[in-house]
C-alpha atoms as one frame of an Amber mdcrd trajectory, in Angstrom:
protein
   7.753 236.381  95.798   4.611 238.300  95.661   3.640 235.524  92.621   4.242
 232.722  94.911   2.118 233.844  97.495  -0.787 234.343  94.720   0.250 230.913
  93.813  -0.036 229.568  97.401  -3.403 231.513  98.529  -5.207 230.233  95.079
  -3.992 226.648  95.986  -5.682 226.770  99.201  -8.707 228.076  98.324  -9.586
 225.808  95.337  -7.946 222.543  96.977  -7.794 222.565 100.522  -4.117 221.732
 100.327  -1.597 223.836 101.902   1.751 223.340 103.336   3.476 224.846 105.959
   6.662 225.723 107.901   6.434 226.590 111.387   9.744 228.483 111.646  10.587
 231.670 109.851  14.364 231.223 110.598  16.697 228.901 111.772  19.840 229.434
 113.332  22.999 226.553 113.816  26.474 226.589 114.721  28.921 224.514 112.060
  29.103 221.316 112.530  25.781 220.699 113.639  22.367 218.729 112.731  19.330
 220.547 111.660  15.800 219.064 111.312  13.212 221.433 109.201   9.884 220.758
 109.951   6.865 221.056 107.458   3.315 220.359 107.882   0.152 219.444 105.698
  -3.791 220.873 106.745  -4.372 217.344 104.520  -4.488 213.744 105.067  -2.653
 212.744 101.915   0.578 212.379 104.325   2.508 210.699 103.669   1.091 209.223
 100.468   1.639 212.153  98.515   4.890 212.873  97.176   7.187 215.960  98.794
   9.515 217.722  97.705  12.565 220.199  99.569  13.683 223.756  97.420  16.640
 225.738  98.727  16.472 229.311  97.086  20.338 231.364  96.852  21.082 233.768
  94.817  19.117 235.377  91.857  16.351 234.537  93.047  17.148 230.433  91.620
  15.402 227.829  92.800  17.402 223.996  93.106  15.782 221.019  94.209  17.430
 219.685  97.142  18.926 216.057  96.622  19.143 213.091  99.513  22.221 212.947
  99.755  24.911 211.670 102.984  24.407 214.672 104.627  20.488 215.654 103.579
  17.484 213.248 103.702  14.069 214.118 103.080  11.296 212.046 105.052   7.427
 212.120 105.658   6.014 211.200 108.674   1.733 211.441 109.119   1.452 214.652
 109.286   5.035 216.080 108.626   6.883 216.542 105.631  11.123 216.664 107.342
  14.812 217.997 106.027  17.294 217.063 108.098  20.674 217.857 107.312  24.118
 216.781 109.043  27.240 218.528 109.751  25.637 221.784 108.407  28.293 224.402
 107.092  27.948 227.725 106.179  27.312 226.984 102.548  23.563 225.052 103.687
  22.688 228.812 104.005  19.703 229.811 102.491  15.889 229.676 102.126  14.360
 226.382 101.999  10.687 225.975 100.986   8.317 221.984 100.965   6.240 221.136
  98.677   3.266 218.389  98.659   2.304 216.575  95.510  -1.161 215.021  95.925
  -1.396 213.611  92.067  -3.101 216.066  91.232  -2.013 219.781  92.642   1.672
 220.549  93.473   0.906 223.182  96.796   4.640 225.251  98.585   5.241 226.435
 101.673   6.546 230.480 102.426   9.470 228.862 103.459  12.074 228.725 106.277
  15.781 230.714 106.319  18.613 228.677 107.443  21.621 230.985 109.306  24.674
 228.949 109.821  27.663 230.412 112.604  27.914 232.760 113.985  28.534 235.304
 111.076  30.632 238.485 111.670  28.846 241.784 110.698  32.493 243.426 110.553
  32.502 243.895 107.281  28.725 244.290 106.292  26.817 247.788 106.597  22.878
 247.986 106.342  21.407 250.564 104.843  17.433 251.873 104.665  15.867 253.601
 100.768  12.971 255.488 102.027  11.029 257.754  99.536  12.528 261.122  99.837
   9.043 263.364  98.344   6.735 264.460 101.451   3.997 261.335 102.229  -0.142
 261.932 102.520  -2.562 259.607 102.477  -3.548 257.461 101.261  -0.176 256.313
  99.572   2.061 253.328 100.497   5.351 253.795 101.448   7.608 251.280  99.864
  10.565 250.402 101.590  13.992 248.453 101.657  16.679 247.682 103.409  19.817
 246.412 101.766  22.692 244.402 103.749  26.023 245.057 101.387  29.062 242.325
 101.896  27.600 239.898 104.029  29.651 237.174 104.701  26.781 234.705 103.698
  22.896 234.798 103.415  21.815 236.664 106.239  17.845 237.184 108.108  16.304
 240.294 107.506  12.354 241.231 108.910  10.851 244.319 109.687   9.564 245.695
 113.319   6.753 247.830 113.162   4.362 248.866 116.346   6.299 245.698 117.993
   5.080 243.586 115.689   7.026 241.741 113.136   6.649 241.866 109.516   8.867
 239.430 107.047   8.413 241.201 103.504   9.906 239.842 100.543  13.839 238.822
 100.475  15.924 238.913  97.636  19.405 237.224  97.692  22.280 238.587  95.704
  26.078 237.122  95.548  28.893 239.462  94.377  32.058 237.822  92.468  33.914
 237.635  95.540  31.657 235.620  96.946  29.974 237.844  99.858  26.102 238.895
  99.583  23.758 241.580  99.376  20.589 240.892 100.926  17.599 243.153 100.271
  13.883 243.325 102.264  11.372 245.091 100.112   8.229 245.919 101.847   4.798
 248.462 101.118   2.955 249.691 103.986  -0.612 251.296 103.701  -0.211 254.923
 104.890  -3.802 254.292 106.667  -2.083 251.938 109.173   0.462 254.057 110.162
   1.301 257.501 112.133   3.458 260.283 112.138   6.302 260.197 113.664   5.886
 256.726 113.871   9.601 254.572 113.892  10.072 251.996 111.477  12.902 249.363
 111.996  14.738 246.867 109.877  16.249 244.128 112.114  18.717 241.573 110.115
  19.826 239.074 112.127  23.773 237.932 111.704  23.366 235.225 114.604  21.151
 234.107 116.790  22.303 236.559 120.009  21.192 240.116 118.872  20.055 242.027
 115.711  21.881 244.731 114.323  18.615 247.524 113.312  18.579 250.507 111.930
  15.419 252.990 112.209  13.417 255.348 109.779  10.623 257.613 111.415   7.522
 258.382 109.262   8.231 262.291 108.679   5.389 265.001 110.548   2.853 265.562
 107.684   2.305 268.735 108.593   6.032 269.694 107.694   4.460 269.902 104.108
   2.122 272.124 102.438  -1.521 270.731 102.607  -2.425 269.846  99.164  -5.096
 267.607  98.255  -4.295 265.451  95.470  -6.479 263.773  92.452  -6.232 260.400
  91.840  -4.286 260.607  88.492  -1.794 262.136  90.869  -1.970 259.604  93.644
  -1.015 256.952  91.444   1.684 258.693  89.789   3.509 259.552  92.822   3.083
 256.374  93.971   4.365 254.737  90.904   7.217 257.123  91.066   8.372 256.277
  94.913   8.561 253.259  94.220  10.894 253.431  90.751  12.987 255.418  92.988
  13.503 252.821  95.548  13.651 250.069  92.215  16.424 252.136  91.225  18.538
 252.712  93.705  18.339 249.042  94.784  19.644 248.054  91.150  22.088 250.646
  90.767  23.393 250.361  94.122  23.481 246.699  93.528  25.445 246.796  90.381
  27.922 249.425  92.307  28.808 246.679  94.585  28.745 243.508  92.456  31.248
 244.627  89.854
């Protein structure tokens, strides 16, 4: 993810063209019609060519096909998905893209929630680096949904503001999901004591969260590190979070 958003920002800075997608998530019962809505900063619409990507698990990327139940349109300014009699399976990350003949620019996408999915069966949990945080590290985080039923919306709340990070999609053998949010926060932005929250969304009524407070820095020893060391313990939160991710993952998949 973090090489498509290089991909996108370097686009719009050399070209001009950019695409983009209102909505962050979308949420529809069974049964029903859903219209995703992109739009162009350019006035190539709708000469150029466009293009609809649905991203599942893996981290795979499929081009998404007009078929009886998906069409792809362009209006002026608008580059549209709509897709009947939705089900369950349409769940997933969908991302346009705009052709001008010569640059190929993509949208950060939009996350499509079908039903009203039961969170019975799923448990969330949050890695958070476990060795005593001073500035100026990061603080990588994740949060991990284990047997979803399907592809599920996860953001992070921070300071009551939202903040999407980067989703990674996972199916087990039997079919249910594990949905991870990876996110690094500057330790200058952010206080002691300060509650962080992971909100995944299993419907559109309420999010199930869980919460992480920043731990009291002066519950450690004031030490003063060197740079050498700042990087090193930065490198090392963040294998540690790398690793539990993939070996919890692997716990559940097999």
């Amino acid at each position: 993810m973090l090489t498509l958003k290089l991909l996108i920002l370097i686009q719009v800075l050399i070209t001009g063209l950019s695409a983009h997608q209102p909505e962050d998530v979308v949420f529809a019962d069974p049964g029903n019609s859903v219209n995703l809505t992109c739009a162009s900063n350019t006035s190539c619409l709708p000469k150029c060519r466009s293009w609809w990507y649905r991203r599942k698990e893996h981290d795979m990327w499929t081009v998404v096909d007009n078929t009886s139940r998906k069409t792809g349109s362009q209006s002026e300014a608008n580059i549209h998905l709509v897709i009947d009699n939705v089900t369950p399976q349409d769940s997933g990350r969908y991302y346009c893209s705009a052709y001008d003949g010569s640059t190929q620019v993509f949208s950060k996408g939009t996350t499509l929630v079908i039903g009203d999915i039961s969170a019975f069966n799923a448990s969330i949990h949050l890695l958070t680096p476990r060795m005593p945080i001073t500035h100026p590290f990061s603080i990588p985080l994740a949060c991990v949904v284990y047997t979803a039923p399907q592809q599920v919306y996860a953001i992070w709340k921070i300071s009551g503001t939202h903040i999407k990070g980067n989703m990674v999609f996972l199916k087990k053998p039997s079919g249910a999901w594990i949905v991870v949010n990876s996110i690094s926060l500057s330790r200058d932005i952010l206080k002691d004591g300060e509650r962080i929250t992971c909100e995944v969304w299993f419907n559109s009524s309420t999010p199930v969260s869980v919460h992480w407070k920043i731990p009291q820095s002066s519950n450690y020893p004031k030490i003063k590190p060197t740079r050498c060391c700042m990087y090193v313990r930065s490198g090392l939160t963040a294998a540690y979070l790398f690793l539990s991710v993939f070996s919890i993952c692997l716990s559940h998949c097999y």
